[in-house]
C-alpha positions in Angstrom: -49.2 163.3 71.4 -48.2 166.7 70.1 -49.9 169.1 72.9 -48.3 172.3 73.1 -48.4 173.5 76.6 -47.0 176.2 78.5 -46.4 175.5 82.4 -46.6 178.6 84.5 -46.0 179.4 88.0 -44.2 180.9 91.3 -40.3 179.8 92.0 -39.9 176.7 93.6 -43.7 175.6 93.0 -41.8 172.7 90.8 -42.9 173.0 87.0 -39.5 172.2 85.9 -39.3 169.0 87.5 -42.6 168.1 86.9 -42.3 169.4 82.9 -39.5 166.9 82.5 -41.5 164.2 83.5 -44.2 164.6 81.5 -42.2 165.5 78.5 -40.6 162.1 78.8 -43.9 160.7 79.2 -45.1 162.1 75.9 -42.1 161.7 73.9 -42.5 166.0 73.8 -39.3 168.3 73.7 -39.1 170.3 77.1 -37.8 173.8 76.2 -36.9 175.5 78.9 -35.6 179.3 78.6 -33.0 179.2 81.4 -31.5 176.2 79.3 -32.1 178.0 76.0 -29.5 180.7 77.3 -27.2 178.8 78.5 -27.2 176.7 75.5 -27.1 179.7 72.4 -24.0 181.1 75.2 -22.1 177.7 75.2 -22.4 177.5 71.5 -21.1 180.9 70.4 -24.6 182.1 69.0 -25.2 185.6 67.7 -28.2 185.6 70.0 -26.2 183.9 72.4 -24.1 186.7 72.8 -26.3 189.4 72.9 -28.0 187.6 76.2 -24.9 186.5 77.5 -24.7 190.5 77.6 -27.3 191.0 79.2 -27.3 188.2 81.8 -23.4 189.1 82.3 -25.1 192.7 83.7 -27.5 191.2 85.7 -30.6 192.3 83.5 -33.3 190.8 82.2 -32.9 189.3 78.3 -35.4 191.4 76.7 -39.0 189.8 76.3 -37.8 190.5 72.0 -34.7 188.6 72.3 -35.6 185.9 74.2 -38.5 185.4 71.6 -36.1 185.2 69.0 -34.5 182.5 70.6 -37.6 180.8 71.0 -38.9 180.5 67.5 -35.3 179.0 66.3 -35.6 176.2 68.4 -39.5 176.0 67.2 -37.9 175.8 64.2 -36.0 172.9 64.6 -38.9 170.9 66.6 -41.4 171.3 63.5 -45.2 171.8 63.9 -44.8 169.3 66.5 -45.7 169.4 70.2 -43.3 171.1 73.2 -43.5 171.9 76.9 -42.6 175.3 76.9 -41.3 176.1 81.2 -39.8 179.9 82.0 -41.9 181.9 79.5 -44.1 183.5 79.8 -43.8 185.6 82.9 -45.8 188.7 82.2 -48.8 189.3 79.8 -47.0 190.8 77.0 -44.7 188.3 76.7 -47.7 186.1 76.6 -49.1 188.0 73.9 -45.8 188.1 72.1 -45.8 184.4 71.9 -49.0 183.8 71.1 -47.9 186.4 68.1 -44.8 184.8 67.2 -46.8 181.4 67.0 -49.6 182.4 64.9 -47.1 183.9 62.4 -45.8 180.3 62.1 -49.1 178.5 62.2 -49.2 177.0 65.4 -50.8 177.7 68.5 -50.9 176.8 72.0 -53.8 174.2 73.6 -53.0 175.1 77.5 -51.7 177.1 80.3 -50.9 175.1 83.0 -50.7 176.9 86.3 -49.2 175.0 89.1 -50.1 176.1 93.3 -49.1 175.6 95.9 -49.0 177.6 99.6 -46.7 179.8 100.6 -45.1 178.2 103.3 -44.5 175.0 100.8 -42.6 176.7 98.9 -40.4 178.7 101.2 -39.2 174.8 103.0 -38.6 173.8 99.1 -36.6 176.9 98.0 -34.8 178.0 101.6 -33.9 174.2 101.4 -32.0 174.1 97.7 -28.4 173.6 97.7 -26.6 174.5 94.3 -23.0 173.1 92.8 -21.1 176.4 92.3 -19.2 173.6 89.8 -21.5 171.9 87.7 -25.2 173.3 89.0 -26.2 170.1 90.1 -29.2 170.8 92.9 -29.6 168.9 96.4 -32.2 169.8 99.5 -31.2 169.8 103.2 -33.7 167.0 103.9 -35.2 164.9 100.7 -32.2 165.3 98.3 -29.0 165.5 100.4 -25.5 164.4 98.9 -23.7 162.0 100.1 -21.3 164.3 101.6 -22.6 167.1 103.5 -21.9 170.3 101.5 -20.0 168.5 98.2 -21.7 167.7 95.2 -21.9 163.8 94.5 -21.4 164.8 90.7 -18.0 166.6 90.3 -17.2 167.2 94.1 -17.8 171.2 93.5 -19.0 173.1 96.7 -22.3 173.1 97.5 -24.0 176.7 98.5 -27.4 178.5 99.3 -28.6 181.1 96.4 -29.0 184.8 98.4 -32.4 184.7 96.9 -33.4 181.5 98.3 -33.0 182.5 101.6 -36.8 183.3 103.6 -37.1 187.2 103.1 -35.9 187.2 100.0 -38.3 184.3 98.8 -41.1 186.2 100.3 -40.0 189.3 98.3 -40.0 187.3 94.4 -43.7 185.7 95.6 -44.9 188.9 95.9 -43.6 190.2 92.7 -44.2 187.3 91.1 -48.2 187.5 91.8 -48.6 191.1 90.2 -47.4 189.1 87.2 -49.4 186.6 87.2 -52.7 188.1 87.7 -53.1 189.7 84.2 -51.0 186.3 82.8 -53.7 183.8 84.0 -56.8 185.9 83.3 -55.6 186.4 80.0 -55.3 182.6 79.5 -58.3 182.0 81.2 -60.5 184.6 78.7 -59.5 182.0 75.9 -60.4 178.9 77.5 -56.7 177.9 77.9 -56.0 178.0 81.7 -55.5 174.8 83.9 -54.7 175.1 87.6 -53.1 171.7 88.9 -52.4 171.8 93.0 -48.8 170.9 93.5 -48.1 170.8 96.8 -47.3 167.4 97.2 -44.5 165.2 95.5 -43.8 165.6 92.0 -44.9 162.1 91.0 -48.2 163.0 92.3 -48.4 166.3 90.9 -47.3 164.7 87.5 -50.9 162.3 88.0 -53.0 165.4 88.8 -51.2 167.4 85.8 -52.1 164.6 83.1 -55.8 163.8 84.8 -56.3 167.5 84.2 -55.1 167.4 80.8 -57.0 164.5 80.3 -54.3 162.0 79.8 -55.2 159.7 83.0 -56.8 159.2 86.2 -56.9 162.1 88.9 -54.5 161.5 91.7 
């Protein structure tokens, strides 16, 4: 089914895991900007390297740039379907996409907009433990290695992001609602918003997700 959706939402709330899934499900490509960057980096892109710039100085790619990168891999997808998770994260990004689309003929059939309570999200994120090796990503209770503290992948060190800790998770859901407000009632004005609850485990948020887009049964 060629849907194009985009899946919005506040860190740790678990789109990307969830997109994945479904995009397996559908046969869909799951673009993901955070893998878009690291891609166009590892291959030596012109557009690679003017975000690797950016990134390197700890800024923001700009909303222009990062479109750019966007419509080449549109590009090489076709006027097919995609799950678009990481973009995008403010209103005029969401304008400049809807832009970028239009000028290729395509357009998008939903927002997706997943919840979930505060307090759910701080055990998920205060929890994560990253590979400073290979990125590979663990939890302190539902997704511990083998070895505590060393990745089961590559045996790289296993560590807590500074931003994952409490306070600063409180901080980026704060910042990351005066975002979304304008974001979701823009989506909402054109009949494109979904909210899907997503508090509970990602096979069952994946259920809800579909029955909401009518694909299946609600969970």
């Amino acid at each position: 089914m060629a849907l194009r959706l985009v899946l919005l939402g506040p860190p740790g709330v678990g789109k990307g895991t969830v997109a994945k899934m479904l995009a397996g499900t559908l046969g869909l490509p799951h673009v993901s900007t955070g893998d878009l960057f690291r891609e166009a980096v590892a291959g030596g892109t012109r557009l690679g390297g003017l975000a690797k710039g950016y990134m390197d100085r700890g800024e923001l790619v700009p909303d222009e740039l990062v479109i750019k990168m966007l419509l080449e891999r549109f590009g090489e997808l076709g006027d097919g379907g995609f799950i678009l998770d990481g973009f995008p994260r403010t209103l005029p990004q969401a304008k400049a996409l809807d832009e970028a689309l239009s000028d290729n003929e395509l357009s998008l059939d939903r927002a997706v907009y997943f919840e979930a309570a505060e307090d759910v999200i701080i055990d998920r994120l205060s929890g994560r433990r990253i590979c400073r090796n290979c990125g590979a990503i663990y939890h302190v209770r539902n997704m511990r290695p083998a070895v505590e503290g060393v990745c089961d992948e590559c045996g790289g060190e296993l560590y807590q992001r500074s931003d994952d800790r409490p306070e600063a998770i409180k901080v980026r859901l704060k910042e990351h609602a005066k975002r979304a407000g304008p974001l979701l009632d823009y989506y909402a004005s054109r009949g494109l918003l979904v909210k899907v609850g997503a508090e509970a485990d990602a096979e069952t948020t994946l259920a809800r997700l579909e029955a909401a887009l009518g694909l299946g049964e609600p969970a």
